[in-house]
C-alpha atoms as an extended CHARMM CRD file, in Angstrom:
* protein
*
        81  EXT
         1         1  UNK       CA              0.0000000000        0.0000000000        0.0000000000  PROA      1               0.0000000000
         2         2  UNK       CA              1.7770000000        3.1210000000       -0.9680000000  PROA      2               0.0000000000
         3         3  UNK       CA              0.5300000000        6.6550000000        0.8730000000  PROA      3               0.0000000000
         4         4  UNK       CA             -0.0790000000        9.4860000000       -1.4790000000  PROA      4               0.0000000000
         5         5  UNK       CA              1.4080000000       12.7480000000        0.1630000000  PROA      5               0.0000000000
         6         6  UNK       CA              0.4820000000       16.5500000000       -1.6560000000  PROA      6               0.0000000000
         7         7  UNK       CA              3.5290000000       18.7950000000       -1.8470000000  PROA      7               0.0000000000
         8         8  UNK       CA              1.6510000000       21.1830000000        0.6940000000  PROA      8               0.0000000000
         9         9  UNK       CA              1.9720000000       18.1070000000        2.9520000000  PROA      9               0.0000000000
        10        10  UNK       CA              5.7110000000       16.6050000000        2.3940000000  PROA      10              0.0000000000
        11        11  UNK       CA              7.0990000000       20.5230000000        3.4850000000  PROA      11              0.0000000000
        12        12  UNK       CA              5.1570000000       21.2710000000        5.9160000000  PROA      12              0.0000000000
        13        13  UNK       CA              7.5060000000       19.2080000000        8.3590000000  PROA      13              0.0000000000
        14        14  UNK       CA             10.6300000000       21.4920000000        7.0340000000  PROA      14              0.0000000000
        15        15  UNK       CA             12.0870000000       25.6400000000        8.1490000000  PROA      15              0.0000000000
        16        16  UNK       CA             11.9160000000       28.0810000000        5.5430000000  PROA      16              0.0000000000
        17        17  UNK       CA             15.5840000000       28.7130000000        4.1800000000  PROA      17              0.0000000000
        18        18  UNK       CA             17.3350000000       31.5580000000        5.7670000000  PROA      18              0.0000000000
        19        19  UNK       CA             17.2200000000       34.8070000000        4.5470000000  PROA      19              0.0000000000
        20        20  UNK       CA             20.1870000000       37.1060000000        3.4420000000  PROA      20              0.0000000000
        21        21  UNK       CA             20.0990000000       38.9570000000        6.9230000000  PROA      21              0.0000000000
        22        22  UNK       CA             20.4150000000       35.8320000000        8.8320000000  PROA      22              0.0000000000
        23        23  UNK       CA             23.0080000000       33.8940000000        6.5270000000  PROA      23              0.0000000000
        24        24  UNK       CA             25.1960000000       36.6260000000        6.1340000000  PROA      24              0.0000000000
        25        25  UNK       CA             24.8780000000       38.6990000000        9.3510000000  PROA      25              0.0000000000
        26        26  UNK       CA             27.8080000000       38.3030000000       10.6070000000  PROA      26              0.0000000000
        27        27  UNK       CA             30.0410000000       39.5070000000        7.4340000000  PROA      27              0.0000000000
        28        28  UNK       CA             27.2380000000       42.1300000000        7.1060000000  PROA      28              0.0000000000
        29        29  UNK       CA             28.2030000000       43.5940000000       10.4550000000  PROA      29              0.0000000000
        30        30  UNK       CA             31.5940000000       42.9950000000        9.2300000000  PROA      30              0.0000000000
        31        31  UNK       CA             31.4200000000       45.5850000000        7.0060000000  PROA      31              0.0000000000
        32        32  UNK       CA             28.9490000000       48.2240000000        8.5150000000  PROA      32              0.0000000000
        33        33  UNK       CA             31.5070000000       48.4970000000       11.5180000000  PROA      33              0.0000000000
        34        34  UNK       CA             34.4750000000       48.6220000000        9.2050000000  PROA      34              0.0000000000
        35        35  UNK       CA             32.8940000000       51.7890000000        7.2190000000  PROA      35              0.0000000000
        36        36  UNK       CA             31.6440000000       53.4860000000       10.4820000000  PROA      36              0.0000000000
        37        37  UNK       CA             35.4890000000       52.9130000000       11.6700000000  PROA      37              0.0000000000
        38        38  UNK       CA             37.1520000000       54.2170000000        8.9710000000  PROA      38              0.0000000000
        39        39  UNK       CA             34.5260000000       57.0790000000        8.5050000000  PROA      39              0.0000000000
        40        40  UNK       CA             35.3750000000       57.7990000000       12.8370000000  PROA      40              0.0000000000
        41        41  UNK       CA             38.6780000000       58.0850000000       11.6440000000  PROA      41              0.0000000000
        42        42  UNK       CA             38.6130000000       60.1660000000        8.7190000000  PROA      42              0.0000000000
        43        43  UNK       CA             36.1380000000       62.4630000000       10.7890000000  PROA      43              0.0000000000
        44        44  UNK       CA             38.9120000000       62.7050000000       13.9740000000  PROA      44              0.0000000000
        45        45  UNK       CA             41.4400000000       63.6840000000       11.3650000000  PROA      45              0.0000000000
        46        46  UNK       CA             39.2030000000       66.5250000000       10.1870000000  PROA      46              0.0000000000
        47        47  UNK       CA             38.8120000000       67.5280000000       13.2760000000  PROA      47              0.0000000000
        48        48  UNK       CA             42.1690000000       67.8400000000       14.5160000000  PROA      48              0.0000000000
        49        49  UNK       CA             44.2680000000       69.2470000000       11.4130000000  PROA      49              0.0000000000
        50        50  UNK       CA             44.7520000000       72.5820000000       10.9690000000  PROA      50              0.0000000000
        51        51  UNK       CA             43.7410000000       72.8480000000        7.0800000000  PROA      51              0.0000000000
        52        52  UNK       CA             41.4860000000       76.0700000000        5.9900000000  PROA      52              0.0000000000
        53        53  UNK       CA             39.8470000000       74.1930000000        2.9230000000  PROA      53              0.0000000000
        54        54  UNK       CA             39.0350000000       70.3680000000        3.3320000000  PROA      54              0.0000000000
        55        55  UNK       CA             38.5290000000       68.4830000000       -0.3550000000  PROA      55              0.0000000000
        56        56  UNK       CA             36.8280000000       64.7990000000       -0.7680000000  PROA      56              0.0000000000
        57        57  UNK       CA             35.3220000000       63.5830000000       -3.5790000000  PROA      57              0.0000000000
        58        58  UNK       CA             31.5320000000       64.2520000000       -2.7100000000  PROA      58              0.0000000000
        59        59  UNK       CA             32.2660000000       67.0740000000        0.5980000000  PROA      59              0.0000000000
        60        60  UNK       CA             34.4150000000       70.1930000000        0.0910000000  PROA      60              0.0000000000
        61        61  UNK       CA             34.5320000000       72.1600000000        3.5070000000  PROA      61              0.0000000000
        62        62  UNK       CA             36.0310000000       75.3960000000        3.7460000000  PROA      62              0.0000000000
        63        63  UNK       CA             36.5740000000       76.8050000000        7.7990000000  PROA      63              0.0000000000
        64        64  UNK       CA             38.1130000000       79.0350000000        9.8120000000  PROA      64              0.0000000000
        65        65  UNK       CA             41.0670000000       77.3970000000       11.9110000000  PROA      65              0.0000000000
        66        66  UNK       CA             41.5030000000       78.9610000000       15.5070000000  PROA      66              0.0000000000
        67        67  UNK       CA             45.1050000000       80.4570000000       15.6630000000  PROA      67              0.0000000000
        68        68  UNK       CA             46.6980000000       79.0050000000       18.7760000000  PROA      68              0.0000000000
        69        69  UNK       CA             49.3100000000       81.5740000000       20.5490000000  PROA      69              0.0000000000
        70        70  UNK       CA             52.5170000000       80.0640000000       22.3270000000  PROA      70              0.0000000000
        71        71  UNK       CA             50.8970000000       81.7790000000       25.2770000000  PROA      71              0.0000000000
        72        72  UNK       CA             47.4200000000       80.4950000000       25.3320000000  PROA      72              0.0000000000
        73        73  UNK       CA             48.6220000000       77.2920000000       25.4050000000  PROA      73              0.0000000000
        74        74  UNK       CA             49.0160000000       75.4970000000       29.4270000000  PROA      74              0.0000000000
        75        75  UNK       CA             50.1700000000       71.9710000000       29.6730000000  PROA      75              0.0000000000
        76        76  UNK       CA             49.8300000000       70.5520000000       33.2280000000  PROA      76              0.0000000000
        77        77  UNK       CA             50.1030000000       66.7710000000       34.3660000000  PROA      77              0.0000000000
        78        78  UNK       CA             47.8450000000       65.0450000000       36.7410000000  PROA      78              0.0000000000
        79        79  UNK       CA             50.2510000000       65.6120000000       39.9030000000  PROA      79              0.0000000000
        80        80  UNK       CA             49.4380000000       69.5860000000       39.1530000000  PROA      80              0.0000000000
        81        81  UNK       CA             45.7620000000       69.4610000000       39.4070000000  PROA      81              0.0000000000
């Protein structure tokens, strides 16, 4: 005696294949944090240099630098404060 089974029937018992996100999440993260990193450090070097006109390929920045005197400047270690 042989048992007839519909399609509907024989996968009902099995998961639904995994989508992109879960198959690939981890090398997705991968890359979103490697972007955001080098983007945090591209944005620290802006930030820090002393350049009047900033260039990229999609941002051009021009700014006004704050002119730092000899005097204005006070360096002090931890055993000061």
């Amino acid at each position: 005696m042989s048992v007839q089974c519909p399609i509907d029937c024989v996968k009902s018992g099995c998961d639904d294949p995994p989508d992109f996100i879960q198959k690939h999440g981890a090398w997705l993260l991968t890359v979103i944090a490697s972007f955001s990193a080098a983007m945090g450090v591209c944005f620290t070097y802006f930030l820090k240099s002393r350049c009047r006109h900033i260039k990229t390929p999609c941002i051009s920045c021009d700014r006004d630098v704050i002119v730092l005197e000899p005097d204005q400047i006070k360096v002090t270690t931890t055993e000061d404060a």
